[in-house]
C-alpha positions, 0 to 999 in steps of 0.5 A, spaced: 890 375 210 886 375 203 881 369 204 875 370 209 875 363 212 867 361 213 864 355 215 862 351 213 867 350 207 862 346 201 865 345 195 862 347 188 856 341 188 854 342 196 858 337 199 860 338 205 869 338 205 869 334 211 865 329 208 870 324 206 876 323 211 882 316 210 880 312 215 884 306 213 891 305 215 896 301 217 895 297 224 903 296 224 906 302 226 912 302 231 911 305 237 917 310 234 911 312 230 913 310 223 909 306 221 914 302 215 908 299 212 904 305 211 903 303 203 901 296 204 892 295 204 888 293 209 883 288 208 877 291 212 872 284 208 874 280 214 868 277 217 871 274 224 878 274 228 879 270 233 879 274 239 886 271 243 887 269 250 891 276 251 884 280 248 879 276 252 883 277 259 884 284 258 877 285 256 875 281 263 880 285 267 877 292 265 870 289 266 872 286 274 875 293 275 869 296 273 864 291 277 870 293 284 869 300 282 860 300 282 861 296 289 866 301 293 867 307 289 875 307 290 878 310 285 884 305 286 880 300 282 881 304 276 888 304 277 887 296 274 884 300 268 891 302 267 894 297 268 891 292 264 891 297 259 898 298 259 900 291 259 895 289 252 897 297 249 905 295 248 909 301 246 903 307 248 903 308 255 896 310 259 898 317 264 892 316 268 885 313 268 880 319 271 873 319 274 868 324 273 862 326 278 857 328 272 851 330 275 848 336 273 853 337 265 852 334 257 853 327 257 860 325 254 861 318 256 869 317 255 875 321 253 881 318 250 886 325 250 892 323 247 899 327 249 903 331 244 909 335 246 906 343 243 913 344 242 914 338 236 906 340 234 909 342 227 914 337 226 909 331 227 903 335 222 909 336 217 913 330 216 911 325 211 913 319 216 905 317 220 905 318 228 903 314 233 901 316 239 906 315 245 901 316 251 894 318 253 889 320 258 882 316 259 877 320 263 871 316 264 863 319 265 859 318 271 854 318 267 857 311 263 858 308 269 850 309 272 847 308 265 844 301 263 850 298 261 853 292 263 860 292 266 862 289 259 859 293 255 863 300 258 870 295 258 868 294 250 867 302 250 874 303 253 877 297 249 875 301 243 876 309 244 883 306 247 884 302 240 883 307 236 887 312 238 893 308 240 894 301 236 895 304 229 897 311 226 891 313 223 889 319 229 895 323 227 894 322 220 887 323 219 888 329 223 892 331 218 888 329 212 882 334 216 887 339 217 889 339 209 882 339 206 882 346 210 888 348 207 886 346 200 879 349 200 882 355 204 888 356 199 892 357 204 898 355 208 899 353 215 906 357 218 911 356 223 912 360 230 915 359 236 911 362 240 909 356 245 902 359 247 901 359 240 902 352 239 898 350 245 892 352 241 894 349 235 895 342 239 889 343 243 885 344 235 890 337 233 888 333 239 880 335 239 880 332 231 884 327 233 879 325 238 874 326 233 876 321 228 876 316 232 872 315 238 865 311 238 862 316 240 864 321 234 865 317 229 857 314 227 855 307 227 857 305 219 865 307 220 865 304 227 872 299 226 870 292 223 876 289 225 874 292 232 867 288 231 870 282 228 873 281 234 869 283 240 863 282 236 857 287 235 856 290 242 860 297 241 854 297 235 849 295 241 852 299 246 850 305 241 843 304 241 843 303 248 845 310 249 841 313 244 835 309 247 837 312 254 836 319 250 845 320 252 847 322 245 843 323 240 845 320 232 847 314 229 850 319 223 858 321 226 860 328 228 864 333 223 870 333 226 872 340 223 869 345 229 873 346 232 879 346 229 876 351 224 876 355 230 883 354 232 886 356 226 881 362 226 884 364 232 891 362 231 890 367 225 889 373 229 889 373 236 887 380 236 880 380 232 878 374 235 881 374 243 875 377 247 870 372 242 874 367 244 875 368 252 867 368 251 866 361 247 871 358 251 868 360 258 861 358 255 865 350 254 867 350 261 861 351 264 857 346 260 862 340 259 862 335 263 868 333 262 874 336 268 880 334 262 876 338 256 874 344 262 883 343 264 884 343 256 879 350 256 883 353 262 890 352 259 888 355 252 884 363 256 891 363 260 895 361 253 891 367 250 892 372 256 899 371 256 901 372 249 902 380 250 899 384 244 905 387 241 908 380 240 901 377 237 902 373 229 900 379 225 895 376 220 900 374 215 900 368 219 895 364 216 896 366 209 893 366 202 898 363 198 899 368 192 901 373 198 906 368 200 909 372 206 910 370 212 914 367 218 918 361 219 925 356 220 931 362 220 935 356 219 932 354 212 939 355 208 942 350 212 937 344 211 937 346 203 931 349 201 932 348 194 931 340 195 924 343 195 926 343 187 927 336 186 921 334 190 917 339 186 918 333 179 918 327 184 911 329 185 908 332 179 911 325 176 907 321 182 901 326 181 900 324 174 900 316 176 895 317 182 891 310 183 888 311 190 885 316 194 889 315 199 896 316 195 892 323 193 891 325 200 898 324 202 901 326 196 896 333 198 899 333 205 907 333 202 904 339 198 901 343 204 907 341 208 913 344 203 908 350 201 908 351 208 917 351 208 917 355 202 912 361 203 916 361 210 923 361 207 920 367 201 919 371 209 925 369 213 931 370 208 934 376 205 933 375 198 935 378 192 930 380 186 932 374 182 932 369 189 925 371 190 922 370 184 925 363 183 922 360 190 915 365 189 914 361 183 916 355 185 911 355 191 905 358 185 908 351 181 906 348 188 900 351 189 898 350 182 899 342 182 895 342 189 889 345 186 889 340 180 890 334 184 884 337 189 880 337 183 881 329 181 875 325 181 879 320 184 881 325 189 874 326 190 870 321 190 873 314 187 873 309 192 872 308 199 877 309 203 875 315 206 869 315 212 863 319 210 861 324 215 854 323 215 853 325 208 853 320 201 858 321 196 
């Protein structure tokens, strides 16, 4: 590896690289996860939406749930929760609804964890077609249930996480963009491996950023959903004053949502020089978060990094500088046609020099990242001759080359407001 990975990455003027991450998206993807109207543009200028018949008795619903469970303790109530949820979120499911006794850990109010397959983790960050999330887990704080809020506030909290993270495919996406403006200013790239503990991490790492991209309590008040608050009007904003007035969570300002994905990919990058931290980080997150599903998720990572066995470990090649270009990924590369990559390499300069949006750059720099990833792969997998080599290195510096100019765009940068801004100004 030639890069030292420090946080935070800042750019040339200071900023902060996860100042800006996509948030609009299209609402209008499938429950298969394509999303077939990813170019159209959302209008984010509505000032009312009428809130249907189904909404309001959803919303209704959760909220007697809630008022059942606050009077007998039965957990059986939150199983209403689910089923409502099902019922109004068609084509995601709800795994389960989870109560945890918070008494003596930090606050966390509400978590929305979606479920992705570690085995597909590199086919769903690599593909071009947007994602939707098949099924989730919520877990509800006790301390959200005992606080001052009415039953109808902590139904719109749930509304809301659960919205965010299933209705569209904007978590996925985002994920990607947050993972894509680290590889740019690493100037590195994300490659393959089989190994299942390995993809574990990298899913726990996915599944964290996506989480805080979208939920109400991470994403800070000015990029709370307008269509959210078109709908149900101004209570989740309210809400969030009501907590912070309470002392639970502390900014109006969102959360950087690079954290712990950085320490993810540093770990996944060399499990050797960074296990014994990692074991002592990750039994400090158990002891202090109040969450039982983020202790489950911790456990699993200390037992993932336990099993992968020291001669077996991704050498340091794995997350790579891009001049290097070596490291390991699809033996069968010869059978998908690695040369497409050579065709796809003009289509992109073309779209590059014709760029309108910021959005159109940050999914053009995601197909980038995805393909540099292929072929750098490929360059360590295959036996080459001389004259092989030299052709698919230099298309993967061509790639690398269009990736810089492309990052350094002012319409990349700072053109529009497509992006959310991270408690930073632009």
């Amino acid at each position: 590896m030639i890069l030292d990975i420090k946080e935070p990455i800042v750019s040339d003027d200071g900023v902060d690289k996860y100042d800006n991450i996509m948030k609009d998206g299209d609402p209008n993807a499938g429950a298969d996860g394509i999303d077939n109207n990813r170019d159209i543009e959302v209008d984010m200028s509505i000032n009312t939406i009428p809130l249907t018949a189904q909404a309001e008795e959803t919303r209704a619903s959760i909220e007697e749930a809630i008022m059942a469970f606050n009077m007998s303790k039965n957990i059986g109530h939150l199983a209403d929760i689910k089923y409502t949820l099902d019922k109004y979120f068609k084509g995601s499911t709800c795994n389960d609804v989870i109560y945890t006794e918070n008494t003596d850990k930090m606050f966390f109010g509400l978590n929305v964890v979606p479920k992705l397959n570690a085995k597909r983790i590199f086919d769903i960050l690599q593909s071009d077609e947007p994602y939707l999330v098949p099924s989730y887990f919520v877990e509800i704080d006790s301390k959200l249930i005992e606080s001052k809020l009415s039953p109808r506030q902590i139904a719109d909290c749930i509304l809301y996480d659960v919205s965010a993270m299933v209705s569209d495919a904007n978590p996925m996406r985002k994920a990607q963009a947050v993972l894509d403006e680290y590889l740019i200013s690493s100037n590195s790239v994300l490659t393959y491996t089989t190994s299942i503990h390995y993809l574990e991490l990298l899913s726990f790492g996915i599944r964290d950023t996506m989480k805080k991209v979208t939920s109400m309590f991470y994403v800070g008040d000015d990029n709370i959903d307008k269509d959210f608050l078109a709908m149900y009007g101004n209570g989740v904003l309210e809400t969030l004053a009501a907590l912070r007035g309470q002392g639970k969570i502390p900014y109006t300002k969102a959360e950087s949502p690079i954290v712990v994905l950085a320490w993810v990919l540093r770990l996944y990058n060399s499990v050797l020089k960074y296990r014994i931290a990692a074991r002592h980080t990750i039994r400090k997150g158990i002891k202090f978060t109040g969450s039982q599903l983020e202790r489950k998720e911790l456990d699993n990572i200390y037992r993932r990094l336990d099993r992968i066995d020291d001669a077996a470990v991704i050498k340091e090649d794995l997350f790579m500088g891009v001049a290097n270009a070596i490291s390991g990924q699809l033996k069968d590369m010869k059978a998908k046609g690695i040369a497409k990559y050579e065709d796809d390499f003009y289509e992109i300069q073309f779209e590059a020099n014709n760029l309108e949006t910021q959005e159109e750059a940050m999914l053009l720099l995601h197909r980038i990242n995805s393909r540099m990833g292929v072929i750098a792969d490929f360059l360590n997998t295959e036996e080459l001759n001389a004259t092989n080599r030299k052709k698919w290195t230099k298309l993967l510096d061509e790639y690398n080359k269009l990736r810089n100019t492309i990052s350094k765009q002012k319409i990349y940068q700072n053109k529009t407001r497509l992006y959310v801004n991270y408690g930073y100004d632009d």
